[in-house]
ZALO-832912 format. One line per 8 residues: number of its first residue (from 1); for each residue y, x, z of C-alpha. Coordinates in Angstrom, 3 decimals. Each point is the difference from the previous one (the first is absolute). Layout:
BEGIN
NUM	Y:X:Z | ...
***
This chain:
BEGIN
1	0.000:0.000:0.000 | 3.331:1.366:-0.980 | 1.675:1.289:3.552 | 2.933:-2.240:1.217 | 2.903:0.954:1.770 | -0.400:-2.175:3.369 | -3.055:-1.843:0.799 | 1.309:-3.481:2.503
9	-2.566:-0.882:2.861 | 0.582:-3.791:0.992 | 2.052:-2.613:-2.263 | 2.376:-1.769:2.411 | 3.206:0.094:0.474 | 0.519:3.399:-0.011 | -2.221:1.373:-2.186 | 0.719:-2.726:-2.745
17	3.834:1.153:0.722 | -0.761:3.628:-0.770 | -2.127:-0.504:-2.815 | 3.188:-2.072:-1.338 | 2.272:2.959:0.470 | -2.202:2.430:-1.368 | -0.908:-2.211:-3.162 | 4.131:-0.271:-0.706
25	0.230:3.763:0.316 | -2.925:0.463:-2.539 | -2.737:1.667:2.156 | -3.441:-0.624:-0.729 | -1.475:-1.813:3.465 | -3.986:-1.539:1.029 | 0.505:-2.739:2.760 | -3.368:-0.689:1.547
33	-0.689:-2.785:2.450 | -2.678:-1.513:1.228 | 0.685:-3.406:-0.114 | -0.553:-2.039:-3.385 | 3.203:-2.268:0.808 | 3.157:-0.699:1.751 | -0.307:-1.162:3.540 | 0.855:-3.534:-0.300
41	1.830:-0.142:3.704 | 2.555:0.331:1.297 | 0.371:3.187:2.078 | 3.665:2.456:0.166 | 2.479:-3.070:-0.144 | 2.952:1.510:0.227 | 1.694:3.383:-1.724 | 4.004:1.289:-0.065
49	2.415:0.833:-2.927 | -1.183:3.449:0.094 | -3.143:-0.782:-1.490 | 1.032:-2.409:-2.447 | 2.772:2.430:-0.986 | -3.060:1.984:-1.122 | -1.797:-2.305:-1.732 | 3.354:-0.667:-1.549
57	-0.633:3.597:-1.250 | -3.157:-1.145:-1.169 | 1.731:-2.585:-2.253 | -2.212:-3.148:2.001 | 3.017:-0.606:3.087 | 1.029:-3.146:-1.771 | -3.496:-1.574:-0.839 | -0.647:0.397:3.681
65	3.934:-0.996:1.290 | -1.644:-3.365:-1.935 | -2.739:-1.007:2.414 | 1.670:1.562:3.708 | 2.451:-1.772:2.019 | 2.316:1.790:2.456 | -1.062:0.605:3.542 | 2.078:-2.457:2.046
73	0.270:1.959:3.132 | -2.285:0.090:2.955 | 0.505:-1.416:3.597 | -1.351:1.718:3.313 | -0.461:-3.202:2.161 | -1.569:1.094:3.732 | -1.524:-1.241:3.091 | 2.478:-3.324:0.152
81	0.503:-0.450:-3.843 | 3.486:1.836:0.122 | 1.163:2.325:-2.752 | -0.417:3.119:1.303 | 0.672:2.645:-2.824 | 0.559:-0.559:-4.418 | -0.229:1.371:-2.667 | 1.819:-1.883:-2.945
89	0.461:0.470:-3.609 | 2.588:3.263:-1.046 | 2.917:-2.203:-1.119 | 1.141:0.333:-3.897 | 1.093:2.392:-2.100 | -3.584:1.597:0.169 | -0.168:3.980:0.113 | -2.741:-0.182:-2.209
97	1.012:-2.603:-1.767 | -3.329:-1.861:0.918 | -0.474:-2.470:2.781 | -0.547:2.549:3.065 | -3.468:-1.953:1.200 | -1.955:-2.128:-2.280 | -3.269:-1.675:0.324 | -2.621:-0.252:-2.596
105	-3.776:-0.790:-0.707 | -1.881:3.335:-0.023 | -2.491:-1.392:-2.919 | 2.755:-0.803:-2.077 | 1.746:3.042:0.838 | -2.686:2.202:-1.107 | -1.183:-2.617:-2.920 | 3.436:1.543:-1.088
113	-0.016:3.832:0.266 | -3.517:0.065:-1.489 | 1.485:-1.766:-3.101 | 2.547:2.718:-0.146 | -2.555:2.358:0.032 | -1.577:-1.449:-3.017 | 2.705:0.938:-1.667 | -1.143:3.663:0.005
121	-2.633:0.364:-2.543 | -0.305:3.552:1.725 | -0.714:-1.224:3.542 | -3.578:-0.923:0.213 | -1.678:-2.058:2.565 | -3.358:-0.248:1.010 | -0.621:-2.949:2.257 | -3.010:-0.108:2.062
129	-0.323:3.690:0.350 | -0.049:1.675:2.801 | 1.245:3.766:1.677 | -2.963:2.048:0.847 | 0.831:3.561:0.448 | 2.471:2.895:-1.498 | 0.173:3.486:-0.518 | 3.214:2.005:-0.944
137	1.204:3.159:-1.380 | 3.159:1.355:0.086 | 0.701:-1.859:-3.071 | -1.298:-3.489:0.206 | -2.655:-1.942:1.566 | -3.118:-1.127:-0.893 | -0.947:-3.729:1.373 | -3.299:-1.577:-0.003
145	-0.288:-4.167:-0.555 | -2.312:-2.460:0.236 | 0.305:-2.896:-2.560 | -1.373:-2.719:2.185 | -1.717:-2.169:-2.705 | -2.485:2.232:-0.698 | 0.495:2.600:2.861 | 0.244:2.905:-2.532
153	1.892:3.075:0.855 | 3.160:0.748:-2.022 | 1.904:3.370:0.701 | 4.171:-0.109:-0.927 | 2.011:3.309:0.334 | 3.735:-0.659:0.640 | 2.574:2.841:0.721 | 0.996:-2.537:3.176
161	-1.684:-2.256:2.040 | 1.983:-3.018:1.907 | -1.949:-1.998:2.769 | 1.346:-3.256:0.355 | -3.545:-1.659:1.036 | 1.101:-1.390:3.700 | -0.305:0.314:3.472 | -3.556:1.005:-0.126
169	0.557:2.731:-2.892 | -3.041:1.419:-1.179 | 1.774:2.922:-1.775 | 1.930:0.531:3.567 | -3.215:-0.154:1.477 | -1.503:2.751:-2.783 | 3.221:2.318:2.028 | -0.624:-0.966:3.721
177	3.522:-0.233:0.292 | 1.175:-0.124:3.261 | 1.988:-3.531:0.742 | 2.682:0.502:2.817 | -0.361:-3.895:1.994 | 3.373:-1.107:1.491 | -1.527:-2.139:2.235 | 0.036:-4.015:-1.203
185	-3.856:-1.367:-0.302 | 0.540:-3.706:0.475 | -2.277:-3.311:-1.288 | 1.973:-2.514:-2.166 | -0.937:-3.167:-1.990 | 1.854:-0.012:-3.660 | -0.314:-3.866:-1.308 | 1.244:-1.007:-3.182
193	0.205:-3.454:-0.810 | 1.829:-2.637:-3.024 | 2.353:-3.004:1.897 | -1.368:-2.442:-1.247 | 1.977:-2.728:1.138 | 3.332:-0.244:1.814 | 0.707:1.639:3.062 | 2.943:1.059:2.137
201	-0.255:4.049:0.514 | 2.444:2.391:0.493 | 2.374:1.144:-2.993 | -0.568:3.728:1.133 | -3.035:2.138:0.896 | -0.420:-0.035:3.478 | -1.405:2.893:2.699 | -1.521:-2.273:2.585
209	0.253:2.832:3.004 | -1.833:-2.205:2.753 | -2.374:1.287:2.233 | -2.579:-2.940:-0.408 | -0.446:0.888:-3.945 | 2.448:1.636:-1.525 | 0.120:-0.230:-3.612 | 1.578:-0.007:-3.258
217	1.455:-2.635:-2.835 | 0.855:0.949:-3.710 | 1.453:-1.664:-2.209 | -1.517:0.750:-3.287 | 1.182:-1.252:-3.659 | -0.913:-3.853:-1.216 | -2.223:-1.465:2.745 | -1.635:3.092:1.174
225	0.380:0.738:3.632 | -1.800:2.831:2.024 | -0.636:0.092:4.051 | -0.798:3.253:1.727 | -1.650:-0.750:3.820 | -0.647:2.567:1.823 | -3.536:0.023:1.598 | 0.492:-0.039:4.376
233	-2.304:2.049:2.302 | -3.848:-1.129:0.045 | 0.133:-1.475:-3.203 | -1.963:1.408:-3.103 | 0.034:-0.240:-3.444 | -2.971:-1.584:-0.153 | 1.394:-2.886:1.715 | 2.398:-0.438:-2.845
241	-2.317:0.080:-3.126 | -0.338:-3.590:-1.104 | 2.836:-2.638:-1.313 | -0.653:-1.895:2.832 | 1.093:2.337:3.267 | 2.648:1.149:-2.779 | 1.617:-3.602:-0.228 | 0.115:-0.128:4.158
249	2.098:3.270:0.603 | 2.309:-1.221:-2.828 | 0.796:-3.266:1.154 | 1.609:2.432:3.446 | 2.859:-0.009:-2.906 | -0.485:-2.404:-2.622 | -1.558:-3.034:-0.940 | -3.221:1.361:-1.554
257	-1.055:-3.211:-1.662 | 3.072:0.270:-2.623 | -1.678:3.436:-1.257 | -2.020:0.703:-2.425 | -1.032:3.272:1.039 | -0.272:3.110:-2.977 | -1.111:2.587:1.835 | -0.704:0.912:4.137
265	-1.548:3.445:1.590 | 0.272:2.421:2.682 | 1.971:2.768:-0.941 | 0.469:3.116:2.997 | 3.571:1.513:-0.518 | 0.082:3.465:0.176 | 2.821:2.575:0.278 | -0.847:2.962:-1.786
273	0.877:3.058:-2.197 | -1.921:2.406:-2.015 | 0.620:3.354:1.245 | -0.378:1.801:-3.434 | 0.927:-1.690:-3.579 | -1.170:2.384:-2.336 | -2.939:2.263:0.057 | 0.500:2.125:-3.388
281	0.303:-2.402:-3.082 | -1.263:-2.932:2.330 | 2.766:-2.682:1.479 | -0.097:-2.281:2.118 | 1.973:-3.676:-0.554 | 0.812:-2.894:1.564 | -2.572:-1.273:3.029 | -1.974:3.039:-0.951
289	2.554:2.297:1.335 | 1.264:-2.832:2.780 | -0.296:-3.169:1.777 | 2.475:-2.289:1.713 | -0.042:-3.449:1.960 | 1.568:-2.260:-1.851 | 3.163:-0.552:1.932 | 2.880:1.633:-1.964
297	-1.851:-1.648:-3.410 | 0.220:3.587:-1.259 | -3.682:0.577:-0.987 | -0.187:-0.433:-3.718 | 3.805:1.893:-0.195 | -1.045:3.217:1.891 | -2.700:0.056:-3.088 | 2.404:-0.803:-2.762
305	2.135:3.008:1.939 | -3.115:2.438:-0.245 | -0.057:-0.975:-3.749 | 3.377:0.370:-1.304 | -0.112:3.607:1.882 | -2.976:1.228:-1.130 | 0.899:-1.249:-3.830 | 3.360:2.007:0.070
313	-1.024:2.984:1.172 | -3.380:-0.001:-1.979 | 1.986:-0.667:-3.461 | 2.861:2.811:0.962 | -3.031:2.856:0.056 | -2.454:-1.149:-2.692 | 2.928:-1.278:-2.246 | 3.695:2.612:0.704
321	-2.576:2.891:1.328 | 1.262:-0.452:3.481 | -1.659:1.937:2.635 | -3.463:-1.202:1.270 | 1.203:0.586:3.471 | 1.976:-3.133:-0.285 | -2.543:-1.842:0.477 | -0.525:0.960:3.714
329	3.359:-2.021:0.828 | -2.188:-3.522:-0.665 | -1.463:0.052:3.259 | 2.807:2.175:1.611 | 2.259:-2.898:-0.670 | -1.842:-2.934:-0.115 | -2.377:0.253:3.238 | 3.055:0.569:2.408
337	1.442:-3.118:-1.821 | -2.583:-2.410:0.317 | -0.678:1.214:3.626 | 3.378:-1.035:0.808 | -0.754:-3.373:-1.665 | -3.308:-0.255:1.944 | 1.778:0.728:3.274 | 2.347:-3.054:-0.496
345	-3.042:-2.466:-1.223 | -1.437:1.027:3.203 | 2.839:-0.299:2.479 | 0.400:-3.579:-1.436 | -3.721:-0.723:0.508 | 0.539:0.950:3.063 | 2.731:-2.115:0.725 | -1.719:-3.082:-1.741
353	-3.285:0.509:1.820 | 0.868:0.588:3.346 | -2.440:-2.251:2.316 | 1.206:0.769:3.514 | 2.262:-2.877:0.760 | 2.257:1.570:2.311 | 0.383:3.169:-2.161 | 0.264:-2.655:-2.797
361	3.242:-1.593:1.807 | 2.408:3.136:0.545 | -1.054:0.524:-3.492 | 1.755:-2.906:-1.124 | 2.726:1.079:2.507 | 0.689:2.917:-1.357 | -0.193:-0.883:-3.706 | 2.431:-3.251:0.555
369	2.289:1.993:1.511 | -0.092:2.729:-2.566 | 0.751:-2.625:-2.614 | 2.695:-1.559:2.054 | 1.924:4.092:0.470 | -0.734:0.261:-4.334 | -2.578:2.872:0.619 | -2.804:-1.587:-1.639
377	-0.252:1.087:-3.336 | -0.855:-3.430:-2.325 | -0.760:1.761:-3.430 | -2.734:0.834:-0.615 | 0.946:2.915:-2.502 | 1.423:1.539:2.719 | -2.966:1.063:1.266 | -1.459:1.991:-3.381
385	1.164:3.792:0.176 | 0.971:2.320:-1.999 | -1.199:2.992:-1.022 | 0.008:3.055:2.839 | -1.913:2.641:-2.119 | -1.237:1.191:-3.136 | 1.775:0.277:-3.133 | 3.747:-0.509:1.679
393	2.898:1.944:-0.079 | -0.272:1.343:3.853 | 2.686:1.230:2.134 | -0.934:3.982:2.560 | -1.529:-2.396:2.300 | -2.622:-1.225:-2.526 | 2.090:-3.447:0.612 | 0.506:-2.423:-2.763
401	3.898:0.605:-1.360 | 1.908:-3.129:-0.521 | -1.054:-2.519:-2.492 | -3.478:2.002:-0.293 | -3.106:-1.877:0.174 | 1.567:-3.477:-0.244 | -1.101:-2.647:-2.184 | 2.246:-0.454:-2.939
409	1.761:-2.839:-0.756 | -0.511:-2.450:-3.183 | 2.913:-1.758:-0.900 | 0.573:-2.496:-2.546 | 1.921:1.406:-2.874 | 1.298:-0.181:-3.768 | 0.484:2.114:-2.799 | 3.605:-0.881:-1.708
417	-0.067:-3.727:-0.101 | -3.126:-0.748:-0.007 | -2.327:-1.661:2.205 | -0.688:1.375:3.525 | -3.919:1.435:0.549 | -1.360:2.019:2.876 | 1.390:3.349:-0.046 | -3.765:1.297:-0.445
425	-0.563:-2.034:-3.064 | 2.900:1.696:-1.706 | -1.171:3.698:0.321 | -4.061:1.503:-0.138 | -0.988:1.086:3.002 | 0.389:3.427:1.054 | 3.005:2.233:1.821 | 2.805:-1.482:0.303
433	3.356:1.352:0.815 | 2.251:-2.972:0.505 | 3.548:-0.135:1.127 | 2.901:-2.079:0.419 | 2.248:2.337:-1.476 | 0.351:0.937:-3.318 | 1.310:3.432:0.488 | -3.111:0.884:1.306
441	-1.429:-0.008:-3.197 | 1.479:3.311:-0.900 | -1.286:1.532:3.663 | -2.977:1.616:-1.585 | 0.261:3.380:-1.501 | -1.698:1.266:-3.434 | -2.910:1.664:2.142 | -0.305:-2.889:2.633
449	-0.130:-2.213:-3.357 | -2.713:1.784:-1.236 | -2.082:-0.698:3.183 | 0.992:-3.760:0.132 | -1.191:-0.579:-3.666 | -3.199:2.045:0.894 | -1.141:-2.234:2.346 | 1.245:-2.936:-2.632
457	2.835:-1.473:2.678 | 2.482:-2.932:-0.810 | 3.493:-0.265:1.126 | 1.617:-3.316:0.866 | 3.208:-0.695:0.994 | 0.140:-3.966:1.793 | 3.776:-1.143:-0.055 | 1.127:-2.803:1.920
465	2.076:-1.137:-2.992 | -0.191:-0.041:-3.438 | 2.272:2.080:-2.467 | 0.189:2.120:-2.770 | -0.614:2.852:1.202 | -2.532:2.559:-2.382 | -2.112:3.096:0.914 | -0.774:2.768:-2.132
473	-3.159:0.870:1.765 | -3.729:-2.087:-0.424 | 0.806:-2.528:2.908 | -0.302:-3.362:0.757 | 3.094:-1.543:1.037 | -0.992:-4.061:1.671 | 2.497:-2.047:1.934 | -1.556:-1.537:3.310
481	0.377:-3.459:0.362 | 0.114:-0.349:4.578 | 0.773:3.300:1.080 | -3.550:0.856:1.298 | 0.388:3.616:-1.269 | 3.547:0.463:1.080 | -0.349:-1.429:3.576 | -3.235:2.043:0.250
489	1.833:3.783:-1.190 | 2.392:-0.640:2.367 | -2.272:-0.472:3.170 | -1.799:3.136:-1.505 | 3.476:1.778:-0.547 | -0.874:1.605:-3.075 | 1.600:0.265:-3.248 | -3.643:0.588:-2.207
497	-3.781:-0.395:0.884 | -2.568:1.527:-1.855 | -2.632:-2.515:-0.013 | -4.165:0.174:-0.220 | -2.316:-1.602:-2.136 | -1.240:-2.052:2.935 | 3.744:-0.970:0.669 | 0.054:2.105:2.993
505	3.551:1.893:0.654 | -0.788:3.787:-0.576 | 3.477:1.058:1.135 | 4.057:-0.880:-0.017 | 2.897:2.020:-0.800 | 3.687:-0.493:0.012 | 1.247:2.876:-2.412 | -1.349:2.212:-3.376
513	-1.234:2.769:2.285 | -2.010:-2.377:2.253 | -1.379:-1.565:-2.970 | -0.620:3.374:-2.028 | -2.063:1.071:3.722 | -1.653:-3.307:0.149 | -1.479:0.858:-3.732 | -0.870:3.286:1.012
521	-2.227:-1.064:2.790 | -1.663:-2.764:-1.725 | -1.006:2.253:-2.600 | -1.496:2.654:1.897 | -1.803:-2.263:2.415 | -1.299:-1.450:-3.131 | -0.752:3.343:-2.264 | -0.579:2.689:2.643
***
């Protein structure tokens, strides 16, 4: 078989993802799972415009905008049914010019991003196969499948391997790959069920954080709604494996005879992180490399984040002859990332799950009068990090320098007088340097020019208003439409970022020698 250049394990959500951003780029990819179909439940429910900015990239964000609705906010109710903490919808203009939270049905979802695969006639994928083994050299790996019809054994080589294939990895497992466990082991029952008739529930999710069963209420798109119950001391999942003892612990919050139910199991919510991502020209992705409780409804994102930064960096070596060692900063950036995210999921299980009463009560103390002194933060966004390592520009202190490592903005623009699109839509992906200013454009010197157009970056100037102003340099001038960018390089106080594939912030600078440094370092992080 002719070699290919990455070889997928697992076709969800992340692995369909990556297979679309390799396809666009032109690689030649095998995706081997070892199911023969979609599963046909619902499962992640909810994702952020972070992810969908990506499949954006993809060229699928509006055929899946089509079939989501926004998350309307979510309620922490505790022991006496009082509001004791929110978090409610980031109020318009959008930063990324996508609803902040949206919810979705995961079959649909991925019914999606495996159609946009099929656009690839050089991304091949072989269903009902499944990983056995690999071997690599320092050039590529070799990777034994079974083809589970007929259980013959197929061998691929690939020059990388990505593991997407889930919590219970069998190519992690090949490794023995130590898993660092931040302590959250807890029983919960998911439930999803259809309204089928009329009922009065709450407009917003709701965090049920009582003592005598706490639980969880989502709001999912058309009639789909999903309860998560946690599972009290002395009780077993056994207990809970028929429709019948199902229906009882639902009707502690709903009127069970109204649902038709879709789907119900036992699910134990873990906290944990893969110590090590890659192990030569093997990665790890998505609940391969990391597991969260639910909580923070960051699952399926931290995936789509391991995706998006493995792509980038993959394409800058194999296609601009970048330096292999890039590829270390994957798991240097993303594991402190999604431990931070795993942290909060936790901390919120916590507060939801609490079962001592008393403990329970200066809980909702506390948290009430937080909200009533404005210390509790209500967006959820808020609580999604930056970047504090890897490919950033890095101050002595091997501290993040202004600007660096934050998520750039996507604001809604036009070229001349034409009709406003998503800033990403307007320009490929790749570097960006994008500024306000269009003096900046002459910033760059003839050698620093050489290095930008090496590694094939863009410059962009985003006015606030319109006029006739012309450029003699290969830029793209848009006007913004809200302000989102302008607002957002003023709280940075920079003049011009240089921007990552990813849309992460590499670095800011405020004059032509900052910016001529800035280039300087990118370049040899990327080439030496």
């Amino acid at each position: 078989m002719t070699p290919f250049d990455v070889l997928v394990v697992g076709y969800g959500p992340a692995g369909a993802t990556m297979a679309n951003l390799l396809g666009q780029r032109g690689y030649r990819v095998a995706v081997v799972e070892q199911t023969a179909a979609i599963y046909d439940k619902p499962r992640a429910i909810t994702a952020d415009h972070e992810a969908m900015r990506v499949f954006q990239e993809c060229g699928l964000a509006d055929i899946i905008a089509r079939s989501t609705v926004p998350h309307p906010g979510t309620d922490f109710v505790g022991v006496e049914g009082q509001t004791i903490k929110r978090f409610y919808p980031q109020p318009p203009p959008h930063p990324l010019a996508w609803e902040p939270s949206w919810m979705f049905v995961q079959p649909e979802l991925e019914a999606t991003l495996r159609k946009g695969v099929a656009r690839f006639d050089q991304v091949h994928v072989f269903l009902e196969h499944e990983f056995v083994s690999l071997s690599q050299t320092e050039l590529s790996a070799q990777v034994k499948i079974r083809r589970l019809e007929d259980g013959e054994m197929l061998e691929f080589e690939a020059r990388y391997v990505i593991a997407c294939d889930g919590a219970r990895s069998p190519v992690r497992e090949q490794f023995s790959a130590p898993i660092d466990d931040l302590a959250f082991d807890e029983y919960w029952i998911v439930v999803d069920a259809w309204l089928r008739a009329d009922i009065q529930l709450p407009p917003r999710c709701v965090q049920y954080c009582r003592p005598s069963r706490p639980g969880t209420y989502i709001v999912g798109p058309g009639q789909l709604r999903r309860w998560e119950i946690k599972m009290l001391p002395g009780e077993t999942p056994a207990e809970f494996a028929d429709e019948r003892a199902i229906r009882q612990v639902l009707s502690e919050f709903v009127d069970a005879d109204v649902l038709a139910l879709c789907r119900y199991a036992v699910y134990r919510f873990h906290a944990l992180v893969v110590h090590e991502w890659r192990f030569g020209r093997v990665f790890l992705m998505g609940d391969a490399a990391h597991q969260m409780p639910p909580f923070l409804g960051q699952g399926l994102c931290a995936g789509i984040r391991d995706a998006v930064n493995l792509f980038w960096k993959l394409d800058v070596v194999e296609r601009l002859g970048a330096s292999p060692r890039l590829l270390d900063t994957y798991g240097e950036e993303r594991k402190p990332h999604v431990r931070t995210i795993v942290c909060h999921a936790k901390s919120f299980g916590l507060i939801i799950g609490e079962l001592d009463d008393a403990v329970a009560r200066d809980r909702d103390t506390q948290l009430i009068e937080d909200m009533a002194a404005g210390k509790a933060e209500t967006v959820r966004q808020k609580f999604i990090p930056g970047l504090q390592s890897g490919l950033i520009d890095m101050d002595a202190k091997s501290q993040p320098r202004a600007g660096a490592g934050s998520l750039f903005v996507q604001p809604w623009v036009q070229t001349g007088s034409g009709p406003f699109h998503r800033l990403d839509d307007c320009v490929k992906p790749g570097f960006l340097m994008v500024s306000a200013l269009v003096e900046s454009l002459g910033w760059l010197d003839a050698q620093r020019t050489e290095k930008w157009q090496r590694l094939q970056g863009r410059q962009v100037v985003v006015r606030s208003e319109a006029s006739l102003t012309s450029v003699s340099v290969d830029a793209l001038l848009v006007t913004e439409r809200d302000g989102v960018f302008r607002r957002w390089l003023d709280e940075i106080d920079a003049v011009v970022v240089l921007v990552r594939p990813d849309h992460y912030v590499y670095g800011t600078a405020n004059n032509a020698a900052q910016l001529q440094s800035l280039v300087d370092a990118l370049y040899k992080t990327l080439y030496f």
